[in-house]
C-alpha positions, 0 to 999 in steps of 0.5 A: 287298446293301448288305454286298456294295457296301461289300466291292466299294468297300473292296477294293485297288487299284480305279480311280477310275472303278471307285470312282465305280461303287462309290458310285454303286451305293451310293447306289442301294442306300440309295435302294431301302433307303428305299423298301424302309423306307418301302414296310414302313412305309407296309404296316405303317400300312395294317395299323395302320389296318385292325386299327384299323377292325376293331377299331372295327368290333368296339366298333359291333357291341359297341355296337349289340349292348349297345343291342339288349339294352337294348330288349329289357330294357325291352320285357321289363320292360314286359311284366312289368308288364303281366302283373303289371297282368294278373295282378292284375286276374284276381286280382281277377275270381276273388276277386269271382267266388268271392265271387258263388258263395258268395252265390249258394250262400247264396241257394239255401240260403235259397231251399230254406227260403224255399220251404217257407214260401213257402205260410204267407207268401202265406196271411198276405199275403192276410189281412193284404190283407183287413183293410186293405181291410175297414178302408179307405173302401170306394171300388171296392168291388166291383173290390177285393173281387174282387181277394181272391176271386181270391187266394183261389182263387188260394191254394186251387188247385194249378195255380201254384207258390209263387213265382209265387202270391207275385208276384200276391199282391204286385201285388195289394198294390202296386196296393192301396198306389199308392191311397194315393198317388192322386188318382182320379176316375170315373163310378158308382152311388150307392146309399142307402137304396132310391134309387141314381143316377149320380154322379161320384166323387172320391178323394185318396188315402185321406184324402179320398172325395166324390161329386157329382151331375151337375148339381153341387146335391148331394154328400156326403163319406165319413164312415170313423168313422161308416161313411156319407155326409155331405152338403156344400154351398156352397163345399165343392161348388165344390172337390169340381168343382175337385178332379174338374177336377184329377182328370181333368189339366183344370186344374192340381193347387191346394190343396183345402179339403174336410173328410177322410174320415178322423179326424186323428191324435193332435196335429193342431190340434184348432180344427178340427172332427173329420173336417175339414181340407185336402186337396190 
Protein backbone atom coordinates (compact mmCIF):
# COMPACT_ATOMS: atom_id res chain seq x y z
CA UNK A 1 0.00 0.00 0.00
CA UNK A 2 2.58 2.11 1.16
CA UNK A 3 4.18 1.30 -2.86
CA UNK A 4 0.92 2.75 -4.16
CA UNK A 5 0.89 5.96 -2.06
CA UNK A 6 4.58 6.80 -3.12
CA UNK A 7 3.70 5.98 -7.27
CA UNK A 8 0.26 8.35 -6.64
CA UNK A 9 2.78 11.14 -4.94
CA UNK A 10 5.56 10.73 -7.46
CA UNK A 11 3.56 11.16 -10.44
CA UNK A 12 3.67 14.54 -12.68
CA UNK A 13 1.59 17.25 -12.95
CA UNK A 14 -0.21 16.74 -9.53
CA UNK A 15 -1.59 19.74 -7.70
CA UNK A 16 -0.58 21.14 -4.50
CA UNK A 17 -3.62 20.05 -2.79
CA UNK A 18 -3.44 16.80 -4.16
CA UNK A 19 0.20 16.41 -2.73
CA UNK A 20 -0.92 17.44 0.83
CA UNK A 21 -3.62 14.23 0.07
CA UNK A 22 -0.46 12.03 -1.01
CA UNK A 23 1.36 12.92 2.36
CA UNK A 24 -1.20 12.83 4.38
CA UNK A 25 -2.17 9.34 3.39
CA UNK A 26 1.49 8.67 3.53
CA UNK A 27 1.50 9.52 7.10
CA UNK A 28 -1.38 7.21 7.88
CA UNK A 29 -0.14 4.57 6.23
CA UNK A 30 3.41 4.29 8.17
CA UNK A 31 1.27 5.16 11.22
CA UNK A 32 -0.93 1.63 10.49
CA UNK A 33 2.63 0.00 9.51
CA UNK A 34 3.61 0.88 13.06
CA UNK A 35 0.60 -0.41 14.54
CA UNK A 36 0.86 -3.35 12.29
CA UNK A 37 4.78 -3.70 13.63
CA UNK A 38 3.86 -3.18 17.06
CA UNK A 39 0.46 -5.28 16.98
CA UNK A 40 3.36 -8.40 15.48
CA UNK A 41 5.50 -7.62 17.82
CA UNK A 42 3.64 -7.35 21.04
CA UNK A 43 1.85 -11.20 19.39
CA UNK A 44 5.22 -12.37 18.78
CA UNK A 45 6.15 -11.46 22.68
CA UNK A 46 2.88 -13.08 24.01
CA UNK A 47 3.85 -16.07 21.79
CA UNK A 48 7.36 -15.54 23.54
CA UNK A 49 5.94 -15.34 26.91
CA UNK A 50 3.39 -18.47 26.46
CA UNK A 51 6.02 -21.06 24.86
CA UNK A 52 8.06 -19.62 27.96
CA UNK A 53 5.40 -20.76 30.42
CA UNK A 54 4.91 -23.88 28.68
CA UNK A 55 8.32 -24.53 28.68
CA UNK A 56 8.70 -23.73 32.37
CA UNK A 57 5.44 -25.80 32.81
CA UNK A 58 7.22 -28.72 31.17
CA UNK A 59 10.95 -27.90 33.78
CA UNK A 60 7.93 -28.13 37.05
CA UNK A 61 6.35 -31.33 35.84
CA UNK A 62 10.27 -32.61 34.97
CA UNK A 63 11.00 -31.41 38.41
CA UNK A 64 7.98 -32.78 40.60
CA UNK A 65 8.52 -35.95 38.38
CA UNK A 66 12.29 -36.24 39.08
CA UNK A 67 11.19 -35.66 42.95
CA UNK A 68 8.31 -38.27 42.97
CA UNK A 69 11.07 -40.55 41.62
CA UNK A 70 13.45 -39.96 44.13
CA UNK A 71 10.62 -40.80 47.04
CA UNK A 72 9.95 -43.60 45.45
CA UNK A 73 13.85 -44.62 45.30
CA UNK A 74 14.00 -44.31 49.16
CA UNK A 75 10.87 -45.61 50.16
CA UNK A 76 12.32 -48.60 47.72
CA UNK A 77 15.70 -48.53 49.24
CA UNK A 78 13.98 -48.93 52.73
CA UNK A 79 12.09 -51.42 51.76
CA UNK A 80 15.07 -53.33 50.65
CA UNK A 81 16.68 -53.16 53.75
CA UNK A 82 13.71 -54.19 55.50
CA UNK A 83 13.43 -57.23 53.73
CA UNK A 84 16.92 -57.87 53.96
CA UNK A 85 16.47 -57.19 58.05
CA UNK A 86 13.59 -59.72 57.33
CA UNK A 87 15.42 -62.01 55.74
CA UNK A 88 18.15 -62.49 57.73
CA UNK A 89 16.20 -62.92 61.03
CA UNK A 90 14.17 -66.07 59.03
CA UNK A 91 17.44 -66.81 58.54
CA UNK A 92 18.40 -67.19 61.67
CA UNK A 93 15.06 -68.69 62.92
CA UNK A 94 15.55 -71.55 60.39
CA UNK A 95 19.32 -72.27 61.41
CA UNK A 96 18.25 -72.48 65.36
CA UNK A 97 14.90 -74.33 64.06
CA UNK A 98 17.33 -76.99 62.42
CA UNK A 99 19.37 -76.80 65.16
CA UNK A 100 16.23 -77.94 67.67
CA UNK A 101 15.52 -80.61 65.18
CA UNK A 102 18.93 -82.12 65.13
CA UNK A 103 18.80 -82.13 69.26
CA UNK A 104 15.59 -83.13 69.36
CA UNK A 105 16.40 -85.88 66.81
CA UNK A 106 19.75 -86.85 68.87
CA UNK A 107 17.22 -86.93 72.29
CA UNK A 108 15.13 -89.84 70.73
CA UNK A 109 18.05 -91.60 69.74
CA UNK A 110 19.15 -91.45 72.89
CA UNK A 111 15.97 -92.23 74.50
CA UNK A 112 15.30 -95.28 72.43
CA UNK A 113 18.75 -96.55 74.15
CA UNK A 114 17.96 -95.04 77.50
CA UNK A 115 14.65 -96.91 77.46
CA UNK A 116 16.24 -100.44 77.40
CA UNK A 117 18.21 -99.28 80.30
CA UNK A 118 15.86 -97.58 81.87
CA UNK A 119 14.75 -100.94 84.12
CA UNK A 120 18.68 -101.82 85.40
CA UNK A 121 18.95 -98.08 86.12
CA UNK A 122 15.97 -97.91 88.55
CA UNK A 123 17.03 -101.48 89.86
CA UNK A 124 20.23 -99.75 90.85
CA UNK A 125 18.65 -96.80 92.17
CA UNK A 126 16.78 -98.52 94.76
CA UNK A 127 19.65 -100.75 95.91
CA UNK A 128 21.87 -98.03 96.26
CA UNK A 129 18.68 -96.15 98.34
CA UNK A 130 18.76 -99.45 100.50
CA UNK A 131 22.03 -98.97 101.54
CA UNK A 132 22.17 -95.60 102.33
CA UNK A 133 19.30 -95.97 104.46
CA UNK A 134 20.52 -99.15 106.26
CA UNK A 135 23.87 -97.06 106.76
CA UNK A 136 21.88 -94.10 108.07
CA UNK A 137 20.79 -93.18 111.67
CA UNK A 138 17.54 -94.95 111.87
CA UNK A 139 15.13 -91.94 112.37
CA UNK A 140 11.47 -92.47 110.77
CA UNK A 141 12.35 -96.15 110.74
CA UNK A 142 9.19 -97.45 110.04
CA UNK A 143 8.07 -94.74 107.27
CA UNK A 144 11.60 -95.20 105.05
CA UNK A 145 11.33 -98.63 105.09
CA UNK A 146 8.09 -98.48 103.96
CA UNK A 147 9.03 -96.30 101.27
CA UNK A 148 11.81 -99.09 99.65
CA UNK A 149 8.85 -101.85 99.87
CA UNK A 150 6.84 -99.66 97.98
CA UNK A 151 9.71 -99.32 94.99
CA UNK A 152 10.20 -102.86 95.50
CA UNK A 153 6.96 -103.76 94.57
CA UNK A 154 6.69 -100.92 92.50
CA UNK A 155 9.71 -102.60 90.47
CA UNK A 156 8.21 -106.06 90.56
CA UNK A 157 4.97 -105.08 88.81
CA UNK A 158 3.95 -104.33 85.35
CA UNK A 159 1.41 -101.81 85.73
CA UNK A 160 3.72 -98.66 85.06
CA UNK A 161 6.37 -97.94 82.33
CA UNK A 162 9.88 -97.25 83.03
CA UNK A 163 9.92 -93.72 82.79
CA UNK A 164 7.18 -93.13 85.16
CA UNK A 165 8.71 -96.06 87.75
CA UNK A 166 11.91 -93.61 87.47
CA UNK A 167 10.14 -90.45 88.57
CA UNK A 168 8.98 -92.22 91.76
CA UNK A 169 12.40 -93.93 92.52
CA UNK A 170 13.67 -90.30 92.13
CA UNK A 171 11.18 -88.50 94.43
CA UNK A 172 12.10 -91.11 96.76
CA UNK A 173 15.50 -90.13 96.84
CA UNK A 174 14.99 -86.39 96.83
CA UNK A 175 12.95 -86.78 99.63
CA UNK A 176 15.81 -89.16 101.49
CA UNK A 177 18.42 -86.17 100.64
CA UNK A 178 16.34 -83.05 101.75
CA UNK A 179 16.82 -85.09 105.37
CA UNK A 180 20.25 -84.20 104.98
CA UNK A 181 19.45 -80.56 104.68
CA UNK A 182 16.60 -80.61 107.66
CA UNK A 183 16.20 -79.86 111.11
CA UNK A 184 13.03 -81.89 112.36
CA UNK A 185 11.04 -82.55 115.04
CA UNK A 186 8.18 -85.00 116.27
CA UNK A 187 6.28 -86.70 118.72
CA UNK A 188 6.90 -90.90 119.09
CA UNK A 189 8.00 -94.10 120.81
CA UNK A 190 11.06 -94.94 122.19
CA UNK A 191 11.56 -98.41 122.85
CA UNK A 192 14.71 -100.00 124.87
CA UNK A 193 15.17 -103.24 126.06
CA UNK A 194 11.57 -104.10 127.27
CA UNK A 195 10.23 -100.49 128.07
CA UNK A 196 9.13 -98.23 125.35
CA UNK A 197 7.60 -94.40 126.29
CA UNK A 198 6.57 -91.12 124.49
CA UNK A 199 9.36 -88.91 123.55
CA UNK A 200 9.83 -85.99 121.58
CA UNK A 201 12.60 -86.42 119.18
CA UNK A 202 15.16 -84.04 117.38
CA UNK A 203 17.02 -84.28 114.29
CA UNK A 204 19.77 -81.78 112.48
CA UNK A 205 20.17 -83.20 109.43
CA UNK A 206 22.03 -86.38 109.66
CA UNK A 207 24.72 -85.18 112.03
CA UNK A 208 22.92 -84.99 114.98
CA UNK A 209 19.44 -87.31 116.49
CA UNK A 210 18.10 -86.53 120.33
CA UNK A 211 15.33 -87.55 122.38
CA UNK A 212 13.88 -85.81 125.24
CA UNK A 213 11.18 -87.25 127.81
CA UNK A 214 8.24 -84.85 128.21
CA UNK A 215 8.76 -83.59 131.53
CA UNK A 216 12.50 -82.65 130.30
CA UNK A 217 14.69 -85.29 133.12
CA UNK A 218 15.89 -87.84 130.71
CA UNK A 219 17.31 -87.73 127.12
CA UNK A 220 20.04 -89.30 125.13
CA UNK A 221 21.91 -88.85 121.66
CA UNK A 222 22.09 -91.38 119.08
CA UNK A 223 25.51 -93.11 118.96
CA UNK A 224 25.65 -94.28 114.78
CA UNK A 225 29.45 -96.02 115.41
CA UNK A 226 28.13 -98.04 118.42
CA UNK A 227 24.32 -98.37 116.83
CA UNK A 228 22.64 -97.29 120.42
CA UNK A 229 21.54 -94.53 122.64
CA UNK A 230 23.61 -92.44 125.08
CA UNK A 231 22.27 -90.43 127.63
CA UNK A 232 22.93 -86.91 128.31
CA UNK A 233 22.54 -84.41 130.85
CA UNK A 234 22.88 -80.91 132.27
CA UNK A 235 23.40 -78.48 129.98
CA UNK A 236 22.98 -80.80 127.05
CA UNK A 237 19.15 -81.36 127.99
CA UNK A 238 18.85 -77.66 128.03
CA UNK A 239 19.96 -77.19 124.18
CA UNK A 240 18.12 -80.45 123.07
CA UNK A 241 14.71 -78.13 124.37
CA UNK A 242 16.18 -75.37 122.68
CA UNK A 243 17.07 -76.99 119.35
CA UNK A 244 13.10 -78.68 119.75
CA UNK A 245 11.94 -74.65 120.23
CA UNK A 246 14.00 -73.99 117.23
CA UNK A 247 12.31 -76.97 115.34
CA UNK A 248 8.94 -75.98 115.72
CA UNK A 249 10.03 -71.89 114.46
CA UNK A 250 9.39 -71.25 118.36
CA UNK A 251 12.28 -69.27 118.70
CA UNK A 252 14.71 -68.21 116.28
CA UNK A 253 17.52 -70.70 114.78
CA UNK A 254 20.88 -70.26 117.61
CA UNK A 255 24.16 -72.16 117.71
CA UNK A 256 23.41 -75.72 119.24
CA UNK A 257 26.10 -77.32 121.51
CA UNK A 258 25.31 -81.11 121.41
CA UNK A 259 27.53 -83.73 120.68
CA UNK A 260 27.10 -85.53 117.05
CA UNK A 261 25.44 -88.55 116.37
CA UNK A 262 28.05 -89.25 113.79
CA UNK A 263 32.15 -89.60 113.88
CA UNK A 264 34.21 -86.52 112.79
CA UNK A 265 35.75 -86.69 109.64
CA UNK A 266 39.43 -87.19 109.23
CA UNK A 267 41.42 -83.67 110.10
CA UNK A 268 38.84 -82.28 112.34
CA UNK A 269 40.23 -80.74 115.89
CA UNK A 270 40.84 -83.84 117.50
CA UNK A 271 40.54 -82.06 121.36
CA UNK A 272 37.19 -82.91 121.39
CA UNK A 273 36.10 -86.20 122.40
CA UNK A 274 35.04 -88.81 119.71
CA UNK A 275 31.31 -88.21 118.77
CA UNK A 276 30.98 -84.79 119.89
CA UNK A 277 30.95 -81.29 118.40
CA UNK A 278 28.70 -78.30 117.48
CA UNK A 279 25.47 -78.32 115.73
CA UNK A 280 23.33 -75.74 114.58
Amino acid sequence: MNKWIMTMCNAPRRSGGALLVCLALLGSAQALAQDERRDALVEESAEAQQSQAQLQQKIDAADDATREALRELRRAEREARRLEAYNEELARQVDEQDETLERRQRAIEQLANAGERLPVLNRQLVDRLERLVSADMPFLHDERQARLASLERMLDSGGMSAADKLDRVLAAWRTELDYGREVDAWHGSLSQGDVAREVDYLRLGRLGWYYLTPDGQQGGVWQSAEGRWRSLDGEALDEVRKGLRIAREERVPAMLDLPLSVEPEAGRDQSRNPGEGEAS
